[in-house]
C-alpha positions in Angstrom: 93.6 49.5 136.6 90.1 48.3 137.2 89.1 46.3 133.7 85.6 46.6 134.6 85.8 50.5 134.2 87.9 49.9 130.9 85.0 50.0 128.3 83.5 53.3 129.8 86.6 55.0 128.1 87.8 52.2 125.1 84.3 52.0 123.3 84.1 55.6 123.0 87.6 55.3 121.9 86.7 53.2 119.5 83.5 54.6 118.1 85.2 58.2 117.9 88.2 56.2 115.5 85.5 54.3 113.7 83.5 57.9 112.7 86.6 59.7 111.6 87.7 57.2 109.8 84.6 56.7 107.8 84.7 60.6 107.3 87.9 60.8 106.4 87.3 58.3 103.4 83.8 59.5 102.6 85.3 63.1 102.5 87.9 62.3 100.3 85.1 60.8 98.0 83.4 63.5 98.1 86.4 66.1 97.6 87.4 63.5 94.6 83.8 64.6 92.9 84.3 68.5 93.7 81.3 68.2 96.5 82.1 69.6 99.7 83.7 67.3 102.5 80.9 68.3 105.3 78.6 66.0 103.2 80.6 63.0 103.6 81.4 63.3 107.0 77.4 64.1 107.5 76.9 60.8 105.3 79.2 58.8 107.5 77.4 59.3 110.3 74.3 58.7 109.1 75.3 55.2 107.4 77.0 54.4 110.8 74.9 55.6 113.4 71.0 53.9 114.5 69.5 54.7 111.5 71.9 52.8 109.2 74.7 50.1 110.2 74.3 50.9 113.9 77.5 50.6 114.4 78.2 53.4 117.0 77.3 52.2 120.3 78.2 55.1 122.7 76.2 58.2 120.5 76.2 60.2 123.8 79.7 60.7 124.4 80.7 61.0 120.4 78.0 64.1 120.4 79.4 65.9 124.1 82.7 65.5 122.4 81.4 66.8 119.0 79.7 69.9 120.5 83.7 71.1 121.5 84.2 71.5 117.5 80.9 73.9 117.1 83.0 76.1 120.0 86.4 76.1 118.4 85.0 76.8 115.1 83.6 79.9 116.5 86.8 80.8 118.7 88.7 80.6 115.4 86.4 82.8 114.1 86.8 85.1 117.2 90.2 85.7 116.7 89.7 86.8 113.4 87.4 89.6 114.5 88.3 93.1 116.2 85.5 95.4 117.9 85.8 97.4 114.8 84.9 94.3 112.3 81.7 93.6 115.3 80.8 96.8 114.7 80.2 96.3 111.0 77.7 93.3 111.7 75.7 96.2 111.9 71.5 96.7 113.5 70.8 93.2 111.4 72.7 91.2 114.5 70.4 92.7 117.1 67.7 93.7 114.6 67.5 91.3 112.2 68.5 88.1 113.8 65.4 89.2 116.5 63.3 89.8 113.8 64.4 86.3 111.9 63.7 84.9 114.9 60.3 85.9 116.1 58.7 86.3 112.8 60.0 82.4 111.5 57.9 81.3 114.8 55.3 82.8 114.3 54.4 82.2 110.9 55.5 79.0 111.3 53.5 78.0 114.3 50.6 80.1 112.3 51.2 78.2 109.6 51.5 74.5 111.5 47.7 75.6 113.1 46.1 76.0 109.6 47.3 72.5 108.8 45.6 71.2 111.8 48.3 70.8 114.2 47.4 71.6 117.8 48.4 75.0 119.1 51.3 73.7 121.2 52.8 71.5 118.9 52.5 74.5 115.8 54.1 76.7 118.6 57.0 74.3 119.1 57.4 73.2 115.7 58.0 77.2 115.1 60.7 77.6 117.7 62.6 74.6 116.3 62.1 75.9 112.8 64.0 79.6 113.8 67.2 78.4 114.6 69.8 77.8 111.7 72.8 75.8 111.7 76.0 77.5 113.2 78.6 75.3 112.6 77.6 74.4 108.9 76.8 77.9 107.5 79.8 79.2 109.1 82.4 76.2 108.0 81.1 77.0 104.7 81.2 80.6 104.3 84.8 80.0 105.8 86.1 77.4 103.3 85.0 80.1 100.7 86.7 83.2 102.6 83.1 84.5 102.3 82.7 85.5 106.1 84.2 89.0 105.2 81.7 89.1 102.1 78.4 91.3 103.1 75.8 88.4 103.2 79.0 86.5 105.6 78.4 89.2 108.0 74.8 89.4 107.5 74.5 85.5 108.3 76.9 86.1 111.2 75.5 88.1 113.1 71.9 86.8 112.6 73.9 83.5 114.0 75.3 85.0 117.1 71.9 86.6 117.8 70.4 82.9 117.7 73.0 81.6 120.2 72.3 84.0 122.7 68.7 83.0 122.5 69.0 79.5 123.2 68.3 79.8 126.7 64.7 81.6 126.6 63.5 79.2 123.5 64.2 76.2 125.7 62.1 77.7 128.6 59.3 78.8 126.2 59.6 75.1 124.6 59.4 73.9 129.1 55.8 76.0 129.3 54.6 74.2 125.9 55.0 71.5 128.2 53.0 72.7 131.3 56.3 73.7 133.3 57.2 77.8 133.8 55.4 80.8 133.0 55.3 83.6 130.9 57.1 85.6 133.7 60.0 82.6 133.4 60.7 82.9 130.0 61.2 86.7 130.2 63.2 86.6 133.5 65.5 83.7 131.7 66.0 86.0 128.9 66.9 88.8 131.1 69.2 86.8 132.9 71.3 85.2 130.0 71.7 89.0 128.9 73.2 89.9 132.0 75.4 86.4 132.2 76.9 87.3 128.5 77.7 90.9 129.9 79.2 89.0 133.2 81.4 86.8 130.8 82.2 89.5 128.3 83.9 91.7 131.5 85.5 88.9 133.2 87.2 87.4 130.0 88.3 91.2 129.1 89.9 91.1 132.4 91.8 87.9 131.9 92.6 88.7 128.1 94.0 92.3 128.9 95.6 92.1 132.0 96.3 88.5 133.2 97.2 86.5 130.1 99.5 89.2 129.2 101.8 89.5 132.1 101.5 85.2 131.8 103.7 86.0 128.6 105.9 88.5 130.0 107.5 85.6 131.9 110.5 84.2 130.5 110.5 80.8 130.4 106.5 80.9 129.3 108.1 82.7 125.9 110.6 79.8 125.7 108.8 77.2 126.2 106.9 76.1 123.5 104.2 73.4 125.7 103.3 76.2 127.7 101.7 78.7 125.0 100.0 75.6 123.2 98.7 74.8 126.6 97.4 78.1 127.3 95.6 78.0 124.1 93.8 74.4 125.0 92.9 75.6 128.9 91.3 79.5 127.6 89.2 77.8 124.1 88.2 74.7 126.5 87.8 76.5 129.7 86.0 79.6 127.7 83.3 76.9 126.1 82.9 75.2 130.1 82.2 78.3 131.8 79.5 79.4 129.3 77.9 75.8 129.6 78.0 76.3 133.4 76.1 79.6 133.1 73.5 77.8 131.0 74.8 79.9 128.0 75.5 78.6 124.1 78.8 77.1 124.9 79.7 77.9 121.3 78.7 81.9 122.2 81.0 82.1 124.7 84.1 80.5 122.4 83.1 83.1 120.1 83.2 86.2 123.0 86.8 84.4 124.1 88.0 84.5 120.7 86.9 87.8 119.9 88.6 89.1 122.9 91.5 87.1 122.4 91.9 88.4 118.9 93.2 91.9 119.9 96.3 90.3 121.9 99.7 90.0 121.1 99.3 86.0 120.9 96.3 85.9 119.0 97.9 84.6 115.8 99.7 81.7 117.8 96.9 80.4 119.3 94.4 80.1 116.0 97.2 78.1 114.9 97.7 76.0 118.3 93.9 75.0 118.3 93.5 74.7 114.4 94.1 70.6 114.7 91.8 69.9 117.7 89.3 72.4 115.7 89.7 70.3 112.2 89.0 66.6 114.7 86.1 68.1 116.8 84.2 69.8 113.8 85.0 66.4 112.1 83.3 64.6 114.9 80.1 67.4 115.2 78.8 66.7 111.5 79.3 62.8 112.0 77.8 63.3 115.1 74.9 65.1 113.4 74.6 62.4 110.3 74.0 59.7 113.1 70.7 61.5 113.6 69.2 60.8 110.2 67.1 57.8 110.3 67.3 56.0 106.7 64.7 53.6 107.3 62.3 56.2 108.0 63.5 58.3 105.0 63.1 55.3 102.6 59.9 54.3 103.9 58.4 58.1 104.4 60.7 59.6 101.4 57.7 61.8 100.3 56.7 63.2 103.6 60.3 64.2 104.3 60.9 66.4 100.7 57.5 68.0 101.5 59.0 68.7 105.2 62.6 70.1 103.6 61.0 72.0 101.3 58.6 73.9 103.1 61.3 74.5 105.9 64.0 76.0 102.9 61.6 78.1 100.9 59.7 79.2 104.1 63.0 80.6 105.7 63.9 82.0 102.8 61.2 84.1 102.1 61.0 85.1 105.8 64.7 86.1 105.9 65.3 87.9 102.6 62.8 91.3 103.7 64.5 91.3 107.1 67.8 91.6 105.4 66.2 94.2 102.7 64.1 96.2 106.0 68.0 96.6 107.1 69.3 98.3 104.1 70.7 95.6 101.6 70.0 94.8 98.0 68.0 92.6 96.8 71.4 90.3 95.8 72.8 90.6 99.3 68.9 90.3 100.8 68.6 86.5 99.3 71.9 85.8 99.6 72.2 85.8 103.0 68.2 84.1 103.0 69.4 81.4 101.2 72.8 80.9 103.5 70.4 80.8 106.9 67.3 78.6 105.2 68.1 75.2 106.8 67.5 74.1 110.7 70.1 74.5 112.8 71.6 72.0 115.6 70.3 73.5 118.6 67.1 72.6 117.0 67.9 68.8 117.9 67.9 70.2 122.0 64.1 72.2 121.2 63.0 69.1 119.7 64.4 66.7 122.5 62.9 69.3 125.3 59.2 69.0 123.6 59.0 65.1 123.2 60.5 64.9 126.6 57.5 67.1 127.5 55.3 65.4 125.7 54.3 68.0 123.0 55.7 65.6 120.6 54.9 62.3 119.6 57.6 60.3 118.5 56.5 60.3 114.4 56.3 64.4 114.5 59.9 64.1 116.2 61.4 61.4 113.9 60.2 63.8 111.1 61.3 66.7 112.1 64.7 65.5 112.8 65.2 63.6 109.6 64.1 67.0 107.7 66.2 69.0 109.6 69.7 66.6 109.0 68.6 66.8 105.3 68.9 70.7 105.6 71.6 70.2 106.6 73.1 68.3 103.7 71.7 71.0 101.4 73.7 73.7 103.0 76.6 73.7 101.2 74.6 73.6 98.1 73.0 76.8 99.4 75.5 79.0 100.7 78.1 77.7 97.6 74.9 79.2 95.1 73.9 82.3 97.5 75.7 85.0 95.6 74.7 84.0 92.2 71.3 83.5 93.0 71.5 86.6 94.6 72.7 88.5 91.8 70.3 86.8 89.4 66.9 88.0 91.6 68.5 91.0 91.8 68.6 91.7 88.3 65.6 90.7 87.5 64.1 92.8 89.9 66.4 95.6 88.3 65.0 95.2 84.6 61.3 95.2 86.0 62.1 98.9 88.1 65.1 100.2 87.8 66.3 101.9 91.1 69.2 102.2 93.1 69.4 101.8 97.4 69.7 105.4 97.6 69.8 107.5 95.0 73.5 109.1 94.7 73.1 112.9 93.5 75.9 114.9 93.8 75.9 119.0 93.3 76.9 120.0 90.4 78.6 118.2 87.4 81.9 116.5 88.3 85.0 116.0 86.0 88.2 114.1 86.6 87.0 113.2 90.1 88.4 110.1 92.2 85.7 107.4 93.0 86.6 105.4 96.3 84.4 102.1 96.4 84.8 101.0 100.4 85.6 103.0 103.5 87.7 100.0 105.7 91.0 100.8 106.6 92.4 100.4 103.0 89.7 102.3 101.9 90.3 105.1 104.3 94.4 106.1 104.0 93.1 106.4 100.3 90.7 108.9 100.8 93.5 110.7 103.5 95.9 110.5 100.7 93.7 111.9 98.2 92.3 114.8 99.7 96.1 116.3 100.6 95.9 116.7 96.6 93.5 119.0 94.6 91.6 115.9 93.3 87.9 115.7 94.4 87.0 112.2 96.2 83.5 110.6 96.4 83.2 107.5 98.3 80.4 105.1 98.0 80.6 103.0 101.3 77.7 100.5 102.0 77.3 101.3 105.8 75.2 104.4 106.6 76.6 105.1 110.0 80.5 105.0 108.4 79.0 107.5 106.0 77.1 109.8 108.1 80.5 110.2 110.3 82.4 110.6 106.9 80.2 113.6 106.4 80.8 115.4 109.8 84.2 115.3 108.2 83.4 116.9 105.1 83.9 114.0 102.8 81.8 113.7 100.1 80.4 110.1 100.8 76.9 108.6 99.5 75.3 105.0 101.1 75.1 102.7 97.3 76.1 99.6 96.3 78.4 100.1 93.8 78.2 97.1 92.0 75.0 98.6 90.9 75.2 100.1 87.4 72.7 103.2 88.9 74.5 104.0 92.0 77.9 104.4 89.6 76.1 106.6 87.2 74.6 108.4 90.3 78.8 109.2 90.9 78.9 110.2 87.4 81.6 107.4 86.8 81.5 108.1 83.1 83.8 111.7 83.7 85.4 110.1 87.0 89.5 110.3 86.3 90.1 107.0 88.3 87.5 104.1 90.4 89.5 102.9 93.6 88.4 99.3 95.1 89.3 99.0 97.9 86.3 95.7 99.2 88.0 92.9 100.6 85.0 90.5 98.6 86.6 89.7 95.5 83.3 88.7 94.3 82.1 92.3 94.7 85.4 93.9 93.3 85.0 91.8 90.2 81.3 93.2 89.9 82.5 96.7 91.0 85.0 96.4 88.5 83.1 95.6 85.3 80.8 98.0 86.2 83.0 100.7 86.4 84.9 99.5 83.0 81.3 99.3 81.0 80.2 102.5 82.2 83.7 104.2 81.7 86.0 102.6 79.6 88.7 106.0 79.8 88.7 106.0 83.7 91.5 104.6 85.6 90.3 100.9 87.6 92.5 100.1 90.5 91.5 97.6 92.5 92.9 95.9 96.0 93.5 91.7 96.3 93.2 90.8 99.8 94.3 87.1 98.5 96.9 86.3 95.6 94.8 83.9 93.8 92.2 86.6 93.1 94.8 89.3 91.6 94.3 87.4 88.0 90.7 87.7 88.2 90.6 91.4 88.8 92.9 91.9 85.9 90.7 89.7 83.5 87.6 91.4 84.7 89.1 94.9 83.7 91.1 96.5 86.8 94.1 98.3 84.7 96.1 98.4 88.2 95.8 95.4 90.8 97.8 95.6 94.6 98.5 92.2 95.9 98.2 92.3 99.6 100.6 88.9 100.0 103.3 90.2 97.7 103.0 93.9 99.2 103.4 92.0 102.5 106.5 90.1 101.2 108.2 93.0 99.5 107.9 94.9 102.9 109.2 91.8 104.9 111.9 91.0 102.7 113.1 95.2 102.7 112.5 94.9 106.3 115.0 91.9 106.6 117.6 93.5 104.1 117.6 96.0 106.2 117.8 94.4 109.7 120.2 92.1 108.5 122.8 95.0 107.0 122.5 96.7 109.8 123.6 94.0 112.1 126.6 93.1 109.8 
């Protein structure tokens, strides 16, 4: 071995051990106080990194190795999804995150020339501004099984919109600096359109009909290297191909994932990559911390809470009509503002294009990056809160003008009729059920496109929200016989619930637990009969192995 070589791979080595270690301790500090572990590992890399101790000497490696845990995070997250669950992302993906994107630059940049900044650097400081973080708001909203949750889907989608556009902000961020044209920017967005439709098909190909006859072999099904290893070369090989198409490298993890996730070893391989996924995200917000400059903070400490709070509220405000322009109350409206008000991490690359350009002096860019690492810090703060700031706007709003989304009028006076809250799967053998019976259903489902095609079936379905008091009366709860929840949110089932018990204390609640823990929380907030999807599950195994078992004696 050539010793000379020896530090290029050691001090990374080192520096990687170093940051985990200080993460692992400043998470566990954090856990101890009931704070969320991103903000210690965040911490320890800011008290290690230049702007503290400077003690991590090789920053460049630690971050190409961190940006691997933004991918797996989102191929995790891809295997959780099916095209039907896309699907339910709904217009506010394409829509909305759009929308959240051009309007946040605008007003920013707008709002960065009325201060006096010069039009390119108010143009730039807008596109750096639009972005939110990925990997934090998604971490978050995953540690709280909130991703399945409305605003989780809503922030989702608005995420994986942002990804995709990566590529065109960093060429309009190359013309602030007098490189490309007009005519660039739109042919680079045309062409990372037709590179994600390029990777989508050639990664169906491989998911559907190679990796499956891979697992037909024998001695790939006994071995147990070989499926781990398949797991490493398709999340690692997924996040290098979309990097070599000058895509978001955590996009195309996602699109693997997602594809992934309707195969027969999609369960195995979450599990294989969940430990390099738990190191690498480890490393990605330690790797972010060492961005945060203290001495700048201590010494410009006003500056930078001006900065943070003008970058949270503005967001906020920007992103709580888009989400109410695509049909969601005013709780799920600002709870999904408030979960996307920070600066995300490809903000760091905007912001490293424009000083390289020169649009940026280095003061603006020390500023900007210490506010955004700050945002940051305040994310899990503002996703943890989202719901129940949500749901206090949204009653204040209520007491002020009382309306529902869409007014729920059914023909005629109904009595001893069946209320189905959710149209999902669960949602929908209920209502098949039902309707072999004489009892009258009436669905209130939140998507407008699942309720238009419930209609062309004859189902009596309304849009609402029913953890609105008006859209329940709407149903004429008060003479309904029985209220079905069927949600996977437990958060909304418990408000659906209560709802349903306060308007109707003689009707019949029976309510679905997607997670045992929650099953005693339904119950206490009024459901008379609760289905607990684990112990359903283990009832049908343990029948299922009774049975198996006889029948081989």
């Amino acid at each position: 071995m050539n010793p000379a070589a020896a530090p290029t791979f050691w001090n990374p080595l080192l520096d990687m051990v170093v940051l985990l270690a200080a993460a692992l301790f400043l998470g566990l500090l954090f856990e101890r106080f009931k704070q969320s572990a991103i903000l210690g590992y965040l911490a320890a890399g800011a008290a290690l990194g230049p702007g503290g101790l400077n003690l991590i000497s090789s920053r460049e490696m630690v971050s190409a190795m961190a940006e691997l845990g933004v991918a797996l995070l989102l191929f995790t997250i891809g295997l959780e999804f099916s095209l039907s669950r896309l699907r339910r992302l709904g217009a506010i993906a394409v829509g909305g995150g759009s929308l959240q994107i051009a309007l946040t630059a605008a007003i920013v940049a707008a709002g960065g020339w009325a201060f006096g900044l010069s039009p390119a650097v108010a143009i730039a400081l807008g596109l750096m501004v639009a972005p939110s973080s990925t990997a934090c708001v998604l971490r978050v909203l995953s540690e709280r099984a909130e991703i399945e949750s409305i605003h989780g889907r809503n922030a989702l989608g608005i995420l994986l919109l942002q990804d995709i556009a990566v590529v065109p902000l960093v060429l309009l961020m190359t013309m602030l600096g007098g490189e490309g044209t007009p005519l660039q920017a739109v042919t680079g967005l045309g062409r990372s359109i037709l590179l994600v439709v390029l990777f989508v098909g050639v990664f169906y190909l491989l998911s559907n009909y190679v990796l499956p006859r891979l697992f037909d072999i024998t001695i790939v099904s006994k071995n147990r290297e070989l499926p781990i290893l398949l797991a490493a070369v398709t999340v690692l090989g997924s996040t290098w191909a979309a990097h070599a198409l000058q895509l978001s490298p955590a996009l195309g993890a996602f699109i693997a994932g997602f594809l992934l996730a309707g195969t027969p070893f999609a369960t195995q391989t979450r599990a294989d990559v969940g430990a390099l996924r738990t190191l690498f995200v480890t490393l990605f917000f330690a790797s972010i911390g060492m961005l945060a400059d203290m001495h700048f903070v201590l010494r410009q400490w006003p500056l930078v809470a001006v900065a943070v709070t003008l970058i949270v509220t503005g967001k906020a405000l920007i992103i709580w009509p888009i989400a109410l322009l695509f049909r969601n109350s005013n709780r799920y409206a600002v709870a999904t503002a408030l979960s996307l008000a920070q600066v995300g991490e490809f903000s760091f690359l905007l912001a490293q294009v424009a000083q390289n350009r020169g649009v940026l002096d280095e003061n603006f860019f020390r500023l900007f990056v210490t506010a955004t690492v700050a945002t940051l810090f305040l994310t899990p703060y503002m996703v943890a809160s989202a719901p129940r700031v949500g749901e206090w706007v949204d009653q204040r709003i209520r007491r002020k003008k009382v309306r529902a989304r869409e007014p729920i009028a059914p023909e005629g006076g109904l009595f001893n009729h069946i209320i189905v809250i959710g149209y999902g799967p669960a949602g929908r053998h209920v209502v098949e059920t039902l309707r072999a019976t004489d009892f009258h259903v009436l669905v209130i489902e939140m998507n407008p496109r699942t309720v238009a095609a419930m209609r062309r079936d004859k189902i009596d379905a309304h849009v609402g929200d029913a953890s609105q008091a008006e859209v329940l009366e709407h149903a004429q709860v008060s003479t309904a016989q029985a209220v079905v929840v069927t949600v996977p949110d437990h958060r909304i089932a418990l408000q659906v619930i209560r709802q349903a018990r306060a308007l109707s204390p003689k009707a019949l609640v029976f309510a679905r637990a997607r997670y045992h823990i929650f099953a005693g929380d339904l119950v206490s907030a009024g459901a008379h009969v609760v289905v607990d999807e684990e112990q359903e599950v283990g009832n049908s195994l343990s029948l299922e192995v009774l049975k198996q078992t006889r029948q081989v004696r």
